[in-house]
N, C-alpha and C positions, 0 to 999 in steps of 0.2 A: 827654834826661832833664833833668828841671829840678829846682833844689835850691831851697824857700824855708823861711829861719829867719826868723819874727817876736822881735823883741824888745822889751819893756816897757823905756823907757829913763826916769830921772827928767831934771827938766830941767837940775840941776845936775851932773848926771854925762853930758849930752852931746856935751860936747868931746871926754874920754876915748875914750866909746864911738865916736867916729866915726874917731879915732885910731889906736884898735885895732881897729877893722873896715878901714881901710885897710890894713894890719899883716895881715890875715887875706886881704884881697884880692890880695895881692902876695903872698903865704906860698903860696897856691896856684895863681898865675897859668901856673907854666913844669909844673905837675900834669898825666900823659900824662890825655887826654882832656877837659880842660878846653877848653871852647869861648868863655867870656865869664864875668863878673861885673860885680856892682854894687851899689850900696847905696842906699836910697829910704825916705824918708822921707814918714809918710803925711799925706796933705794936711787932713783935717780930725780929726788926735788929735794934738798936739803930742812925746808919749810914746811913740808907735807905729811901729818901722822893722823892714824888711825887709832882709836881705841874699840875693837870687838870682842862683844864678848856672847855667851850662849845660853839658851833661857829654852826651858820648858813649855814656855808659852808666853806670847806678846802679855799678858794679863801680869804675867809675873813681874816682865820688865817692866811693865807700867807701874806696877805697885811699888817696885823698886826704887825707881825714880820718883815716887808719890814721898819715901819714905825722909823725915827732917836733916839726918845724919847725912845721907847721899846728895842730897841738895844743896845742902851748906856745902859738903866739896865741891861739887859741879860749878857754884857759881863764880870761882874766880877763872875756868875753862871756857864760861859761855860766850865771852867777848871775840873768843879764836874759834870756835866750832862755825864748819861750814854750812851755811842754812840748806839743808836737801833730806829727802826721807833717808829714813837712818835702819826702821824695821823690817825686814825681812826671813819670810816663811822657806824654811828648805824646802823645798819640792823635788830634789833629788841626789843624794849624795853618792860618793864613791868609798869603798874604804879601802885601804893598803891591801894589796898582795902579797900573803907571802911563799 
């Protein structure tokens, strides 16, 4: 399952946000069923970032987000997160060639 939050960031408040998204990447890093995170930032909107991350199951990520530690980070994020569905089931992957 894969988890993505877009965020509208200004440009003066993107030290903070990248602060407290790492603050959120470590708050849920040892989360059973957490497979990976990361934060990305988009190449042509200087305001526009991503945090996804990879989960064994929507249940995990729910719980994860359930959990006080991870909450408490999120919620100075929640005012720039852009409101749209965020979870998403792979249904078909590629992997590298080599």
């Amino acid at each position: 399952m894969l988890a993505i939050t877009r965020y509208r960031v200004p440009a003066a408040e993107t030290d903070d946000f990248v602060r407290t998204a790492q603050e959120v990447l470590r708050a849920i890093e040892g989360s059973p069923g957490h497979l990976s995170g990361r934060l990305a930032h988009a190449v042509d909107d200087p305001e526009l970032w991503a945090m996804v991350t990879d989960w064994e199951g929507a249940g995990f990520y729910r719980r994860a987000l359930g959990d006080y530690e991870v909450r408490l980070a999120l919620i100075p994020l929640s005012r720039l997160a852009i409101d749209e569905a965020g979870a998403y089931e792979i249904v078909e992957q590629a992997e590298r060639a080599e």
